[in-house]
C-alpha positions as CSV (number, residue, x, y, z in Angstrom):
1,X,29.6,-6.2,21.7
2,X,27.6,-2.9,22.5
3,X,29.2,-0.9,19.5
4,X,28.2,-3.6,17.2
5,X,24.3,-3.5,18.3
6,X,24.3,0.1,18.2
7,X,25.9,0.0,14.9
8,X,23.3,-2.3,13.4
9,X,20.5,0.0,15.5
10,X,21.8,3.0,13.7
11,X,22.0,1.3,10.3
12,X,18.2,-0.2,10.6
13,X,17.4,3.4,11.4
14,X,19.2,4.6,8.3
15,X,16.9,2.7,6.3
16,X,14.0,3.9,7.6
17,X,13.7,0.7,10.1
18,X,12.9,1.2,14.6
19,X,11.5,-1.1,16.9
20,X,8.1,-1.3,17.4
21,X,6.7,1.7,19.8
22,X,9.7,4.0,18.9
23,X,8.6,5.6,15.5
24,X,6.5,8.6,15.6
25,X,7.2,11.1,18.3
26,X,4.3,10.8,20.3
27,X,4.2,13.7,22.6
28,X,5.1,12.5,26.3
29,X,1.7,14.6,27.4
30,X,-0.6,13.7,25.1
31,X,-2.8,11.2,27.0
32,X,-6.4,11.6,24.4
33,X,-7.2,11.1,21.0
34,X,-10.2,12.4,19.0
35,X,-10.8,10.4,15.9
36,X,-12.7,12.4,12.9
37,X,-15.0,10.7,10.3
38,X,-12.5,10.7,7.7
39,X,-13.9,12.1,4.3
40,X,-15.2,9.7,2.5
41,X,-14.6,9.8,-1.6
42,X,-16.2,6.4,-2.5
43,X,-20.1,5.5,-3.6
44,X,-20.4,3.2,-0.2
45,X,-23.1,5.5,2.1
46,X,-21.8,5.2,5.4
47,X,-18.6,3.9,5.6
48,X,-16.9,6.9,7.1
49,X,-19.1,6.4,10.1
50,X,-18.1,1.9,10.1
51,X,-14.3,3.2,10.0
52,X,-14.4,5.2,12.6
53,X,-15.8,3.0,14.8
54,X,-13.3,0.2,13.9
55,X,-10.7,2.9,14.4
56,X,-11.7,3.7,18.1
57,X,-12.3,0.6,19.0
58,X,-9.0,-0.2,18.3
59,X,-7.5,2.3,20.6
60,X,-9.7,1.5,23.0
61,X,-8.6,-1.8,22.9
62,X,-4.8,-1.2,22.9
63,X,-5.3,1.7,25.9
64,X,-2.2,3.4,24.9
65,X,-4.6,7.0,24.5
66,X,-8.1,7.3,25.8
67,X,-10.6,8.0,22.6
68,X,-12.1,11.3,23.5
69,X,-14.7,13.3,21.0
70,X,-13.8,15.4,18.7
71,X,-12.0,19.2,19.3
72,X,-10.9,17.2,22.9
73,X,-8.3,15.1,22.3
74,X,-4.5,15.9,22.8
75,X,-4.0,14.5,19.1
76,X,-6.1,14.3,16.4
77,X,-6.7,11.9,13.5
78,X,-8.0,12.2,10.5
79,X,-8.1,11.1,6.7
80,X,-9.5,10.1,3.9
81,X,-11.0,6.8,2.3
82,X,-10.2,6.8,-1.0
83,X,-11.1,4.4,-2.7
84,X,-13.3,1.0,-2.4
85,X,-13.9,-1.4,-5.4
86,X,-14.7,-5.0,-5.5
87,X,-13.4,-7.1,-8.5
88,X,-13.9,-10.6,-10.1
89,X,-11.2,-12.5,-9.7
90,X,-12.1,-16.2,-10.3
91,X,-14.8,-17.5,-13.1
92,X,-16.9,-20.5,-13.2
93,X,-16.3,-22.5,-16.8
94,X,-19.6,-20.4,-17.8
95,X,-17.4,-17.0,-17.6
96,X,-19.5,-16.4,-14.3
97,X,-17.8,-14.5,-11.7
98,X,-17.1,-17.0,-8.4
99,X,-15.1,-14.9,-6.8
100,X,-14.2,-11.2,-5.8
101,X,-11.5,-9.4,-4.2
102,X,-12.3,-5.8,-2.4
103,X,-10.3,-3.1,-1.9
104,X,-10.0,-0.4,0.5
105,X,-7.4,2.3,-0.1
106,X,-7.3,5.6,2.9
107,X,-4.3,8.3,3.9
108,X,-4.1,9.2,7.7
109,X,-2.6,12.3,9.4
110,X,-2.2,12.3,13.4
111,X,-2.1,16.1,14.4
112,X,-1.0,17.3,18.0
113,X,-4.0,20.1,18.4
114,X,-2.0,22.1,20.9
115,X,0.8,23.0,18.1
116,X,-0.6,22.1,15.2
117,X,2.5,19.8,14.5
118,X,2.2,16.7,12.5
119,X,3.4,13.8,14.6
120,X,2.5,10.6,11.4
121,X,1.4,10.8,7.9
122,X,0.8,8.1,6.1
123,X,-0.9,8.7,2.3
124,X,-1.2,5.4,1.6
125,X,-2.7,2.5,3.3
126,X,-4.1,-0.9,1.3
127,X,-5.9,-3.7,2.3
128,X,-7.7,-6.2,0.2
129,X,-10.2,-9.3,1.0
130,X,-11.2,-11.8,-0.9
131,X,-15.2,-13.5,-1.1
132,X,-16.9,-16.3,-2.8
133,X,-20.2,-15.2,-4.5
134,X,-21.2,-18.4,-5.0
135,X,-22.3,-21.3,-3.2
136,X,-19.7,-23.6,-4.4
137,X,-16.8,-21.5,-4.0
138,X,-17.7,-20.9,0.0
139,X,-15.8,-23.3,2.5
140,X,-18.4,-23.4,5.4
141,X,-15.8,-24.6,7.4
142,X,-13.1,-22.0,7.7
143,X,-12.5,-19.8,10.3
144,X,-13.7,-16.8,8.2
145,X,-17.1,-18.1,7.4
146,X,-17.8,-19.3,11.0
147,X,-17.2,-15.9,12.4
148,X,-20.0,-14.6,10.4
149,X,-23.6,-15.1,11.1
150,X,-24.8,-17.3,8.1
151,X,-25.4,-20.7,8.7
152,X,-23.5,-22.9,6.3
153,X,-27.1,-24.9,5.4
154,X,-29.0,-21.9,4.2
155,X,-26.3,-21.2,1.0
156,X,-28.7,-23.4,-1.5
157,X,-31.6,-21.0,-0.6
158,X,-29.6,-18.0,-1.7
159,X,-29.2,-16.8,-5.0
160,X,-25.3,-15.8,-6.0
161,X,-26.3,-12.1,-5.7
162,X,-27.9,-12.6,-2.2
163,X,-24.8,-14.4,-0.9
164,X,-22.6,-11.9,-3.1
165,X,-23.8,-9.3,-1.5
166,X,-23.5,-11.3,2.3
167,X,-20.3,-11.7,1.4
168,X,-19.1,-8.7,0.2
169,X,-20.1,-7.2,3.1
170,X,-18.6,-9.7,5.5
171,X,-15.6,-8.6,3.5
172,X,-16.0,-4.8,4.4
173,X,-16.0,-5.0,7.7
174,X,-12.9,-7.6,7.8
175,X,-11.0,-4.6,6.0
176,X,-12.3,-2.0,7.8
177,X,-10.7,-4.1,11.1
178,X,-7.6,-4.7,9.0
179,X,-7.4,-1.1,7.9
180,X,-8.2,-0.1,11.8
181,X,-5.2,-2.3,12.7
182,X,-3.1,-0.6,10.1
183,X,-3.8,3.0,11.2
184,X,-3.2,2.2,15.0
185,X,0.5,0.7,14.0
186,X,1.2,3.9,12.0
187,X,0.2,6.2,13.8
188,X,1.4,4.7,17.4
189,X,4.2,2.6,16.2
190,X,5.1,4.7,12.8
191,X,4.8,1.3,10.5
């Protein structure tokens, strides 16, 4: 019985698959992390700053390193955002845009300062969030819109660019969590 789990443990790790918390050799003595403001190569002022943020809180909330500034920490993270774009993807009868998808792309590298070694690289990492920019197309009573800090009555005093905009940005910070999420498993968990 243990020679067929370990054979099916070395063939998931042939293909690239491990359980969760073995992928990426995390150093046994690295105890800190220092989280840069990764570069930011889209027209969105700020975000760099929001992502980082999200980032650290994330470790912070997991506790498996303590988020230490910059130059400090044991292992380092940095990337790049590369690209943010939101796009129509539903249209009222009138050809008006209803509703938008955005998309954030970044790469991550997790660096052990002492040696200069890369423990995780990841190039590519995706998330995407969809919005209603008008009021018709907004369900007041998911989950999504009651997390957010509009009341459901004031959508007929907005115009659609007013609650586009709300929207849209509700969206940004739901992928900047997401994306926060995503660069904790890859770099910790090497998924």
């Amino acid at each position: 019985m243990k020679a067929g789990v370990a054979l099916v443990l070395v063939a998931f790790s042939a293909c690239g698959y491990h359980l969760a918390g073995t992928g990426p050799a995390i150093p046994a003595d690295a105890h800190t992390i220092s989280i840069h403001l990764f570069h930011n190569h889209t027209r969105e002022r700020g975000l760099q700053v929001h992502l980082r943020r999200a980032i650290e809180e994330e470790f912070r909330r997991r506790g498996a390193l303590r988020v230490v500034p910059e130059g400090e920490g044991d292992l380092e993270l940095t990337g790049d955002i590369r690209r943010l774009a939101s796009v129509p993807v539903a249209f009222s009868a009138t050809d008006e845009a209803v509703q938008y998808q955005s998309t954030m792309t970044i790469g991550m590298r997790l660096v052990e300062r002492a040696s200069g070694r890369t423990v995780s690289e990841t190039p590519v990492l995706q998330e995407a969030q969809d919005f209603g920019a008008e009021s018709g197309v907004v369900i007041t009573s998911s989950p999504h819109f009651q997390r957010g800090t509009m009341n459901g009555r004031d959508l007929t005093d907005l115009t659609n660019v007013q609650l586009s905009e709300t929207r849209r940005r509700a969206a940004l910070q739901d992928l900047l969590d997401q994306l926060a999420r995503d660069v904790y498993q890859h770099a910790m968990e090497g998924f």
